[in-house]
C-alpha positions as CSV (number, residue, x, y, z in Angstrom):
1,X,5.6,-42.2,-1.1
2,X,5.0,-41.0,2.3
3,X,7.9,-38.0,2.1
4,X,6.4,-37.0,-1.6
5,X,2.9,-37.0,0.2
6,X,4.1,-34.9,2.8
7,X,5.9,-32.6,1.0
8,X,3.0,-31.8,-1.4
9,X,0.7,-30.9,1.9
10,X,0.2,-27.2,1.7
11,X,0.0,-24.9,4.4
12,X,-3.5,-23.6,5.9
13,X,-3.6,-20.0,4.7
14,X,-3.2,-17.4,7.0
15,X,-6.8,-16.1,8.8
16,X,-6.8,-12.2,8.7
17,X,-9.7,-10.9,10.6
18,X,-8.1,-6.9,10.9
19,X,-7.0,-4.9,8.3
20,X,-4.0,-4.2,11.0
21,X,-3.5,-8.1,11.7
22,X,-3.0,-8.3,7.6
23,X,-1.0,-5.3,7.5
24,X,1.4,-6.7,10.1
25,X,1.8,-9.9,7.9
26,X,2.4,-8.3,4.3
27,X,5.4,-6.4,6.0
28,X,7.2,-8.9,8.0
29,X,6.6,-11.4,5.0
30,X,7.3,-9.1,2.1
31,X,8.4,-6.1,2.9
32,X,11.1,-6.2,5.9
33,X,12.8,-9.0,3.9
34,X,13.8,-6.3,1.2
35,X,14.3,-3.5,3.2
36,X,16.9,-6.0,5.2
37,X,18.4,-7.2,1.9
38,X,19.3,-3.7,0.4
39,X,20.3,-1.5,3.7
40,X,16.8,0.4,3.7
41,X,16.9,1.8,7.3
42,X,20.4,2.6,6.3
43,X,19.0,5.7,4.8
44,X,16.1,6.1,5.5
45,X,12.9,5.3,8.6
46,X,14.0,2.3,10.7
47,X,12.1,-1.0,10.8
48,X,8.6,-1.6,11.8
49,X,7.1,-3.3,14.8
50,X,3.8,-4.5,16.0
51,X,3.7,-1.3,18.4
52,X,3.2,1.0,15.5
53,X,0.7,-1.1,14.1
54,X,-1.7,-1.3,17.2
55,X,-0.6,1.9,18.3
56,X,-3.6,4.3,19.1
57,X,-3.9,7.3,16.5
58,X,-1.1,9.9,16.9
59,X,-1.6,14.0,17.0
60,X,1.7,15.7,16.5
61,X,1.7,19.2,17.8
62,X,4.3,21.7,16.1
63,X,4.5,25.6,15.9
64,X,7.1,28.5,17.4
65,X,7.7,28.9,20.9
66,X,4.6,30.9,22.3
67,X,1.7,30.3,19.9
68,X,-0.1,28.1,22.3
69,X,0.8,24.7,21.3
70,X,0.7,23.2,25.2
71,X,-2.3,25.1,25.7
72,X,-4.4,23.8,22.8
73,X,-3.6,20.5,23.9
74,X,-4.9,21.4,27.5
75,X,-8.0,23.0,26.0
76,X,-8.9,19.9,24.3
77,X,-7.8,17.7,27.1
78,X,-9.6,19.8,29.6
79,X,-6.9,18.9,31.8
80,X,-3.8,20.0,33.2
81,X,-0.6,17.9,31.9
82,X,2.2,16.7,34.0
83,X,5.9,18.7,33.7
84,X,3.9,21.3,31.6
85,X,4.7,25.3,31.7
86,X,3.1,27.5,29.7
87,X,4.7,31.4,29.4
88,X,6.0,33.7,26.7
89,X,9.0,32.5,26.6
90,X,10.3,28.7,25.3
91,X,8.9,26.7,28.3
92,X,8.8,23.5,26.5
93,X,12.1,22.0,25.7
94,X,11.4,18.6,24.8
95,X,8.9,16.1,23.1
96,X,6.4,15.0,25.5
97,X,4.5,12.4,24.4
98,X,0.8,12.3,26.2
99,X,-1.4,9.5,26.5
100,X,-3.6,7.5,28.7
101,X,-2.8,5.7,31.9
102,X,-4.7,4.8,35.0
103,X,-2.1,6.8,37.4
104,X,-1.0,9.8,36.6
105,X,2.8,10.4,35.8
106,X,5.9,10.9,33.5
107,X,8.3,8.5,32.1
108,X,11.4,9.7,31.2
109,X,12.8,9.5,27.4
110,X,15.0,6.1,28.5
111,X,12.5,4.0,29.9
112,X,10.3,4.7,27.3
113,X,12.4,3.4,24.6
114,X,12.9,-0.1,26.2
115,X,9.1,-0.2,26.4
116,X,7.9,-2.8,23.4
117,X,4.1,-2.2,24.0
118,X,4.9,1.9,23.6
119,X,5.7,2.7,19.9
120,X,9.1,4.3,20.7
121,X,11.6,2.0,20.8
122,X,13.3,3.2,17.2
123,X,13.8,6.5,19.0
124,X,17.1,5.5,20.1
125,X,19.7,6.4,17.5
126,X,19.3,10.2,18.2
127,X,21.4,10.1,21.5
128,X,21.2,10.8,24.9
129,X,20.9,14.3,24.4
130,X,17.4,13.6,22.7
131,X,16.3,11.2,24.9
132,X,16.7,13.4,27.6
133,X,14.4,15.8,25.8
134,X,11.7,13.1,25.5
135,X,9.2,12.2,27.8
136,X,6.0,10.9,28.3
137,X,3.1,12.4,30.4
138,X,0.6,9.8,31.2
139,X,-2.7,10.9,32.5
140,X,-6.3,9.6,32.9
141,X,-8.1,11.4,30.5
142,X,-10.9,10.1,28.1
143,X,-9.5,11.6,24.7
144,X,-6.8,9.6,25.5
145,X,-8.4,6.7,25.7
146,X,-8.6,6.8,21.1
147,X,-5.8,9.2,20.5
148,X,-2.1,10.1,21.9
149,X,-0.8,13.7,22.0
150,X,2.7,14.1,20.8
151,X,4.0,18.0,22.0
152,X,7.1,19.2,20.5
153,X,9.7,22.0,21.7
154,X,8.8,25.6,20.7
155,X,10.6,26.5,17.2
156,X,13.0,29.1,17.6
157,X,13.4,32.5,16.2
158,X,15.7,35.2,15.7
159,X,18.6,35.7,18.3
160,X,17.2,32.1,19.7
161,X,18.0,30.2,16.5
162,X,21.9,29.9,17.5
163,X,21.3,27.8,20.6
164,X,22.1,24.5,19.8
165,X,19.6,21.7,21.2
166,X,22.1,19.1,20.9
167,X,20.3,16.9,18.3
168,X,18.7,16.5,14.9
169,X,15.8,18.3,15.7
170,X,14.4,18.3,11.6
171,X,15.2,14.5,11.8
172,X,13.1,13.7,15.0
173,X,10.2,15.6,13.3
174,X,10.6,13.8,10.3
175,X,10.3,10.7,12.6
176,X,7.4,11.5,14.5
177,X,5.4,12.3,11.2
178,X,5.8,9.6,9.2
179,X,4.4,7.8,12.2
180,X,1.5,10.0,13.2
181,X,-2.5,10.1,12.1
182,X,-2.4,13.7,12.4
183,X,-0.1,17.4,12.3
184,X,-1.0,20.4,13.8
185,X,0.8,23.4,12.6
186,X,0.1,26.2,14.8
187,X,0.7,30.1,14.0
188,X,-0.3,33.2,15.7
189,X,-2.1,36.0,14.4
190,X,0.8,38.3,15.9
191,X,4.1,36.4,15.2
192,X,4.1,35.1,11.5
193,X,7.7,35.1,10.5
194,X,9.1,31.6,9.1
195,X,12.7,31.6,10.7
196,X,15.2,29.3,9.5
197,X,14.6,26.8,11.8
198,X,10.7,26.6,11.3
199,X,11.5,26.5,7.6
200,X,13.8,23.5,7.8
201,X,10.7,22.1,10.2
202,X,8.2,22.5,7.8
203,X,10.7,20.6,5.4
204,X,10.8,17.7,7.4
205,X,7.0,17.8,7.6
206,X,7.1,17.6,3.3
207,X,5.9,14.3,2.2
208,X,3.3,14.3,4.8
209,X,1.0,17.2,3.3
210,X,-2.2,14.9,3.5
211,X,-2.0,14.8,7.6
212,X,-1.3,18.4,7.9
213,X,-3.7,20.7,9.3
214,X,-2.7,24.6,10.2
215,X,-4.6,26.3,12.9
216,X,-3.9,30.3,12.9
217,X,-4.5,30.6,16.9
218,X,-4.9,33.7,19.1
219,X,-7.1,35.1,16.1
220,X,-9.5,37.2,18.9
221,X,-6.6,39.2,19.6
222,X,-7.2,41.2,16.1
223,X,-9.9,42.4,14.3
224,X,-11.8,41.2,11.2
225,X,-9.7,43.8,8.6
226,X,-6.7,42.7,10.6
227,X,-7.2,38.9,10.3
228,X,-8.2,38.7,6.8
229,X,-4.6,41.0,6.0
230,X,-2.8,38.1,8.2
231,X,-4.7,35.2,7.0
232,X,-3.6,36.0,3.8
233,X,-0.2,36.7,4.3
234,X,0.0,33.1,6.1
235,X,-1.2,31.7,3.0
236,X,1.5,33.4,0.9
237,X,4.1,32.5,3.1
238,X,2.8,28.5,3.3
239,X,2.6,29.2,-0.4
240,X,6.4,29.7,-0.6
241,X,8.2,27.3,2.2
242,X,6.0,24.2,0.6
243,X,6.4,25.2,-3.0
244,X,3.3,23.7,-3.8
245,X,0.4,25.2,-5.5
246,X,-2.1,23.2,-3.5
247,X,-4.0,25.5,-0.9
248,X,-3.4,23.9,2.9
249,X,-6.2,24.3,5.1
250,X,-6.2,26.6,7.6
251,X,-8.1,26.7,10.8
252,X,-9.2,30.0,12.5
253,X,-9.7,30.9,16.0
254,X,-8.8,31.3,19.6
255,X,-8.4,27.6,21.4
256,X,-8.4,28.1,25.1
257,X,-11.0,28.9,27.4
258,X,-10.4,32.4,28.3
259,X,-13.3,35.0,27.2
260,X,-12.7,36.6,23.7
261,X,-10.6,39.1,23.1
262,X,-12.5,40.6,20.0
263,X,-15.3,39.5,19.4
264,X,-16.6,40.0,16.2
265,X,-15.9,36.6,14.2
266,X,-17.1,34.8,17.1
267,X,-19.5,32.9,15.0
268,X,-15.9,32.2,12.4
269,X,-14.4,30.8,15.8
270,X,-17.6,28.5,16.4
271,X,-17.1,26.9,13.1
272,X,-14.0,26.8,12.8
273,X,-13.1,25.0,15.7
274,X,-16.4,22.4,15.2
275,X,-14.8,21.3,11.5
276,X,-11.5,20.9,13.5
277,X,-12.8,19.3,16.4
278,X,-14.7,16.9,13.6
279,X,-11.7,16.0,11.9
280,X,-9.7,14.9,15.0
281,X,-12.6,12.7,16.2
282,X,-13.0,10.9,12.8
283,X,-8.9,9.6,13.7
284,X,-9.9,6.1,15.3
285,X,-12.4,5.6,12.0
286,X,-9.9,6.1,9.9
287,X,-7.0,4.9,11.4
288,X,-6.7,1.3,9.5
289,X,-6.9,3.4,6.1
290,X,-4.4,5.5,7.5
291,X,-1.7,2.7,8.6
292,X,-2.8,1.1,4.8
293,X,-1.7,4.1,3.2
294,X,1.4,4.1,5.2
295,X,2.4,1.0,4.1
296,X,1.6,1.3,0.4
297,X,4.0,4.6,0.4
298,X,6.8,2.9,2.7
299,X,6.5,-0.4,-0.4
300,X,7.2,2.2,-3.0
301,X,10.1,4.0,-1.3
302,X,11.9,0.5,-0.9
303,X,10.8,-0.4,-4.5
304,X,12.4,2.9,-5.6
305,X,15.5,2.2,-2.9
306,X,16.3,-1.4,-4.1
307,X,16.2,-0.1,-8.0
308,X,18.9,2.7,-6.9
309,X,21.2,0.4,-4.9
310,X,20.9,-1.9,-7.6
311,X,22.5,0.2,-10.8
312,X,24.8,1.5,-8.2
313,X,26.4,-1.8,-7.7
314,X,26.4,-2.7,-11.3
315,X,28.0,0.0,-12.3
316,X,30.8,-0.2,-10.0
317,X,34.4,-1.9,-10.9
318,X,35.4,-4.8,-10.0
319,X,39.1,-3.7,-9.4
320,X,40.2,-0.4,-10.4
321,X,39.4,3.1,-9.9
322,X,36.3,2.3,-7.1
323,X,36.7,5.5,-5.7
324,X,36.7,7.9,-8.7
325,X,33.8,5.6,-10.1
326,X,31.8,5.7,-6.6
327,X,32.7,10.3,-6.8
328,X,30.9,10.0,-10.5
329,X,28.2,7.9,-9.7
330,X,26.9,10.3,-6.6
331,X,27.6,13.3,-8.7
332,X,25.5,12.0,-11.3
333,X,23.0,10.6,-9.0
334,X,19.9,12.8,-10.5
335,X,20.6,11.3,-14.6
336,X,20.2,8.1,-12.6
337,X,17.0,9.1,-11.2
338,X,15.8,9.7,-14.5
339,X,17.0,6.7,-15.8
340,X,15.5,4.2,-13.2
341,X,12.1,6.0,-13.5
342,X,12.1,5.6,-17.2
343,X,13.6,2.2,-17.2
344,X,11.0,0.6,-14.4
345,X,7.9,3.2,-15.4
346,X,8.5,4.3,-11.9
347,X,6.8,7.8,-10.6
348,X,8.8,10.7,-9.7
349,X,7.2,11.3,-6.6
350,X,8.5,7.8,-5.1
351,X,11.9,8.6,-5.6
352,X,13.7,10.5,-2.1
353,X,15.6,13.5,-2.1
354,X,18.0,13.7,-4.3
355,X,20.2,16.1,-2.5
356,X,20.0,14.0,0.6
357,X,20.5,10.6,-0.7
358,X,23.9,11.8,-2.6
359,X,24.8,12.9,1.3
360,X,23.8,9.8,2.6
361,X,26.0,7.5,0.0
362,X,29.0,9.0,0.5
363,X,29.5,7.3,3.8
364,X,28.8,4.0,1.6
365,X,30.6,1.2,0.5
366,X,28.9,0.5,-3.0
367,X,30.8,-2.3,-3.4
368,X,29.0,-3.9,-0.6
369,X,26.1,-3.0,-2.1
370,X,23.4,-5.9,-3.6
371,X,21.7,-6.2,-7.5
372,X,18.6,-7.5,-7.8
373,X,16.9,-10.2,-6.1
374,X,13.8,-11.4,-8.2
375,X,12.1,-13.4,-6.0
376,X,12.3,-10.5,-3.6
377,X,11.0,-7.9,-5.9
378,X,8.2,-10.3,-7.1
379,X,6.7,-10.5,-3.7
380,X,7.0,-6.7,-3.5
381,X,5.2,-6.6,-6.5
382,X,3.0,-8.8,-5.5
383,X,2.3,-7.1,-2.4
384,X,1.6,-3.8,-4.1
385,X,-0.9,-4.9,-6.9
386,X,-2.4,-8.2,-5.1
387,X,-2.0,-8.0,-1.4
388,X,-3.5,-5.0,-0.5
389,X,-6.6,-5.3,-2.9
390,X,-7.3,-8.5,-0.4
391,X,-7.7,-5.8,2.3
392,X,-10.3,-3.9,0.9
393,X,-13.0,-5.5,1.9
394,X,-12.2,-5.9,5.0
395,X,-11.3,-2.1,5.4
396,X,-14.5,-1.4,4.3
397,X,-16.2,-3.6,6.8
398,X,-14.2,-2.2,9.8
399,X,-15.2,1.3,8.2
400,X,-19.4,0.7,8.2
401,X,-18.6,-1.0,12.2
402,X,-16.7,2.0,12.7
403,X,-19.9,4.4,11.3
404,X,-21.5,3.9,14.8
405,X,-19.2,4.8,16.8
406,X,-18.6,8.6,18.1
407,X,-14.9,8.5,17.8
408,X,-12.8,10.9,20.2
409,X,-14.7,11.3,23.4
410,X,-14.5,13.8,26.4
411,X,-12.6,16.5,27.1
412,X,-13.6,19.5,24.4
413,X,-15.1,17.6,22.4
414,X,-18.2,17.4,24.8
415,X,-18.0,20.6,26.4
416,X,-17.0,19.8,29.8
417,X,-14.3,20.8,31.7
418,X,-13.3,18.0,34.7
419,X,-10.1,18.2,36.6
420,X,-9.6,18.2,40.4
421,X,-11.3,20.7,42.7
422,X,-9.1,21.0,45.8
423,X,-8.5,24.1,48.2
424,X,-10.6,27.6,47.1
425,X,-12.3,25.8,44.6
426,X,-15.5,27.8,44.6
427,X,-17.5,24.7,43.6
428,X,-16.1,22.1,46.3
429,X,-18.2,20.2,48.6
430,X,-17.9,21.1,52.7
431,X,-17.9,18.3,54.7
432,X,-20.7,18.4,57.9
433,X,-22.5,20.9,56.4
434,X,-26.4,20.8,55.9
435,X,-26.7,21.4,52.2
436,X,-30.7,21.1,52.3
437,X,-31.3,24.8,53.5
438,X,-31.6,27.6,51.6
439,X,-29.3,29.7,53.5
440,X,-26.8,27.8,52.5
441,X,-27.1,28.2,48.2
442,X,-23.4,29.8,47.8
443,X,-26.1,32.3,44.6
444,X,-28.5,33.3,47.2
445,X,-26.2,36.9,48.3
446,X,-25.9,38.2,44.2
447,X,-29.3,36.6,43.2
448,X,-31.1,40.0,43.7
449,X,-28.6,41.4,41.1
450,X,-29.0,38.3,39.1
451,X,-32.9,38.8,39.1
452,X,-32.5,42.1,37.5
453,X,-30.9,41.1,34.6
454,X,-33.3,38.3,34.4
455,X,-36.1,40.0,34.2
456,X,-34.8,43.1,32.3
457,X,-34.6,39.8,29.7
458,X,-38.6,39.6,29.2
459,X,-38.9,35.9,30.8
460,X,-42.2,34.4,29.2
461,X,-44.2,32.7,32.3
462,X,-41.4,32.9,34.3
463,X,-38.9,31.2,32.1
464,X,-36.0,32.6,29.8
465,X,-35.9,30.5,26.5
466,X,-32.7,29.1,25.4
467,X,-32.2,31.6,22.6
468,X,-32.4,34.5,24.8
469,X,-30.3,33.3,27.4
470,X,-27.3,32.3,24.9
471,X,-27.6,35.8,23.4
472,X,-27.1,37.0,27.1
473,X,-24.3,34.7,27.8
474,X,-22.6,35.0,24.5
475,X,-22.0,38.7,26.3
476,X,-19.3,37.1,28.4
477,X,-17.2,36.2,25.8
478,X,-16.6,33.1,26.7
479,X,-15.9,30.1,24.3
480,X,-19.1,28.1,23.8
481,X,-17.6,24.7,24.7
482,X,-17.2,26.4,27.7
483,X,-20.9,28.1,27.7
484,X,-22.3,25.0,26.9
485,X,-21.0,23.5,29.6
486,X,-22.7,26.0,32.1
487,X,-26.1,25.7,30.2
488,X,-25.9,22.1,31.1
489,X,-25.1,22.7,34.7
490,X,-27.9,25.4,34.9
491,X,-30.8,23.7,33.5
492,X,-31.3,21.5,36.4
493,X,-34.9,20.4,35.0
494,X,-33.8,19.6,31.3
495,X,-36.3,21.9,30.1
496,X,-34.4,23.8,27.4
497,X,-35.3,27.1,29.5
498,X,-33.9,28.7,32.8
499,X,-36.6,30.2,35.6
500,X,-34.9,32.5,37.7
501,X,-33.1,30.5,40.3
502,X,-31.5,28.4,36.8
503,X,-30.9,31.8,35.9
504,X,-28.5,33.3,38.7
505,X,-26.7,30.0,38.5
506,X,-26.1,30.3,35.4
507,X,-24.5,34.1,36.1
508,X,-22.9,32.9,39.0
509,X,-21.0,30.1,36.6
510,X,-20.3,32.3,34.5
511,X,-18.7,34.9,37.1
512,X,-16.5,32.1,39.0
513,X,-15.2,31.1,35.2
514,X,-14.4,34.6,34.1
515,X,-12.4,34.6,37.9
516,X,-10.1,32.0,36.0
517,X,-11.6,28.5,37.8
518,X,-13.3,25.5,36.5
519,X,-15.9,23.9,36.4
520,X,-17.2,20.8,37.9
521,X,-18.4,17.5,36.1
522,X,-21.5,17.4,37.6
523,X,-23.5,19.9,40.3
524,X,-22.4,19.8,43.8
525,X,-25.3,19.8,46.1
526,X,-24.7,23.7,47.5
527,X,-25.4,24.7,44.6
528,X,-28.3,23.2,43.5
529,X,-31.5,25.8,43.3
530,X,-33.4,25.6,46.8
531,X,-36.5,24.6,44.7
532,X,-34.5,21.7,42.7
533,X,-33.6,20.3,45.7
534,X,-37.4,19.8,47.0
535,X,-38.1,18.3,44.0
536,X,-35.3,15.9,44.2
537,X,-36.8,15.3,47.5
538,X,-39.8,14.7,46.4
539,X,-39.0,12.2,43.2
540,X,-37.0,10.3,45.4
């Protein structure tokens, strides 16, 4: 009695406080098991593992040599990157994958693989030649702290295209965005031609059309007749490598910090780059929705995967003529499609390509191959119509915790520019020096040009008002994440209006920027106004 008793105890079920925790479960329960079973990884991505469940969101950066890639990611990092070049020609020759870490530094492709808390480690089947194109930068950076930066080599063109880089470069991209939140496809305003190797590219991108994002980039560098006539010969192009009549959405503008070229859709820009700028900061929110709809699309794949390996082994011989049989059944390998899709009510769209999949069997033993498994496919069933429903609920709890929070942090996204300030950095501190005079405010020689201006402005009481300065300071042509960043250094008082010593700083920001330096996190002491610093005085 006691062995009956025991055997009819059943299991406490599984607690699943994290869409991600439950996610994790369904596929080492249900999924790998099939994938396993019928040779899945075989032909198409490898295996899962916990690493690219609790990875961090993922931006994958991809364009032709020279249309900014490295320096977008810069812009928005506010930061420079470690091993990076940036130039005209193809500086970057490998993937570089950029995230957070307390010390600054880059792993190379080899160690990273080996690394199970980095989501990597299926990297290694492309060879040594890829892995040492494959690095990672490591950086302490707070929009690195909710997102990782994946920047890929420049896509060659023309003369270019018949250097060989040693690897499946289509394949590694295909990789990368299956596994990634986000895909940045970057143009320029001057260099629109799809070569051959962007096109196959953009192919290995297909699939993934719901993380895409373009960005048309170096847009200032053209006026407004001029950029509509390219915009829309980017569209028709899109249009014809995608073969889909959906419209992709484009992104105009100019991301760096450099003063505008041309200046007339300035306002364009502005908008432009806050929806963009708003989409990569809503990653972390959606990221459990995300790695859901991963999972749902890898589960039909397999389904799809184990019906095709299936009739494949049925309808080989069991003695003669396997070779002639396994020729027919690859030839005729798109009636079979057809016939699986009608048989099992199955959607086109899970099936793979057909065209690749014939490629990939040939190389195939079929007699090796395994029917149908019904207690597998139940569960995969199961999984698909049960399973996932059980997560809803708690997706949409982690989604109204997640309403709070600001997502992506720092860099850009605030308007700040940080990085070190070391040897003729116009802003660094002097040590021994007595910052309290006013002899010593590094505006005090150019304020008498700088009160011209000023007061050539109509100051009411003394004081500019923040619409009239921006209108004065939009004149520079600088990008407002970069103006806003010097209207928060200037207004010392947190009025929302500059007096005249606010005023010169401001100009004298805006100067030391156009020179091509940075600017500081916060104000150094020399050169806080004379008058701000006797009222710091004072409040203290």
């Amino acid at each position: 009695m006691s062995r009956w008793g025991r055997k009819n105890v059943k299991k406490a079920p599984e607690v699943i406080r994290t869409v991600t925790e439950g996610l994790k479960s369904l596929y080492r329960k249900k999924l790998l098991p099939l994938e396993q079973y019928y040779g899945f990884h075989d032909f198409h991505s490898p295996s899962l593992e916990d690493a690219d469940f609790d990875n961090k969101p993922m931006v994958l950066v991809v364009g032709q040599y020279s249309t900014g890639k490295t320096t977008f990611i810069k812009y928005l990092l506010e930061q420079e990157i470690p091993g990076s070049r940036i130039g005209p020609e193809p500086t970057t020759d490998c993937f570089t994958a950029i995230m957070h870490g307390e010390v600054e530094g880059v792993i190379p492709g080899n160690a990273l693989i080996v690394d199970p808390n980095k989501p990597f480690r299926k990297l290694n089947p492309f060879g040594n030649t890829f892995l040492n194109r494959f690095q990672c930068a490591q950086i302490p950076n707070q929009v690195l702290e909710s997102i990782s930066i994946i920047d890929s080599p420049g896509i060659l063109s023309g003369a270019k295209q018949r250097l060989s880089r040693g690897y499946d470069f289509p394949a590694v991209l295909r990789w990368f965005a299956e596994r990634v939140d986000r895909i940045i496809l970057l143009f320029d305003a001057h260099k629109l031609e799809i070569s051959d190797e962007f096109a196959e590219a953009i192919g290995a991108l297909k699939g993934n059309e719901d993380k895409l994002r373009v960005v048309l980039n170096k847009a200032d560098m053209v006026g407004t007749q001029q950029l509509m006539r390219v915009y829309g010969a980017l569209m028709w192009s899109l249009g014809k490598v995608f073969g889909t009549p959906e419209v992709l959405r484009v992104y105009i503008g100019s991301f760096w910090s450099e003063p505008l070229m041309v200046t007339d859709n300035r306002k364009l820009f502005e908008l432009e780059e806050e929806d963009l700028f708003a989409d990569i900061q809503n990653l972390p929110r959606n990221a459990a929705l995300r790695k859901l709809n991963d999972l749902v699309k890898r589960a039909r794949l397999v389904r799809v995967h184990a019906h095709i390996i299936s009739y494949l082994k049925q309808e080989m011989p069991s003695v003669f003529r396997k070779d002639y049989k396994k020729k027919n059944l690859i030839y005729q390998l798109p009636v079979i499609f057809s016939k699986i899709q009608l048989q099992h009510n199955i959607s086109a769209g899970d099936f793979p390509d057909c065209a690749k999949m014939q490629e990939q069997l040939n190389v195939h033993d079929f007699t090796k191959f395994k029917t149908l498994k019904p207690n597998l496919m139940a569960a995969l069933d199961e999984l698909l119509s049960a399973d996932i429903a059980t997560l809803m609920p708690l997706l949409r709890q982690e989604e109204l915790e997640a309403g709070d929070q600001l997502g992506v942090q720092g860099g850009a996204f605030v308007g700040t520019r940080g990085g070190p300030f070391g040897e003729g950095d116009p802003f660094a501190e002097h040590n021994g020096e007595n910052c309290e005079e006013e002899d010593d405010w590094v505006v005090t020689k150019d304020k008498p040009k700088y009160d011209e201006i000023f007061y050539n402005l109509a100051p009411d009481e003394g004081k500019l008002s923040g619409h009239k300065a921006k209108d004065w300071m939009v004149s520079s042509r600088l990008p407002n994440s970069v103006l806003g960043r010097i209207w928060k250094l200037s207004d010392v008082d947190r009025d929302g209006m500059l007096d005249d010593e606010e005023f010169a700083l401001a100009s004298h920001l805006i100067e030391v920027k156009l020179e091509g330096h940075g600017l500081p996190p916060e104000l150094p002491s020399r050169l806080v106004p004379p008058s701000k610093r006797r009222q710091k005085g004072s409040d203290a």
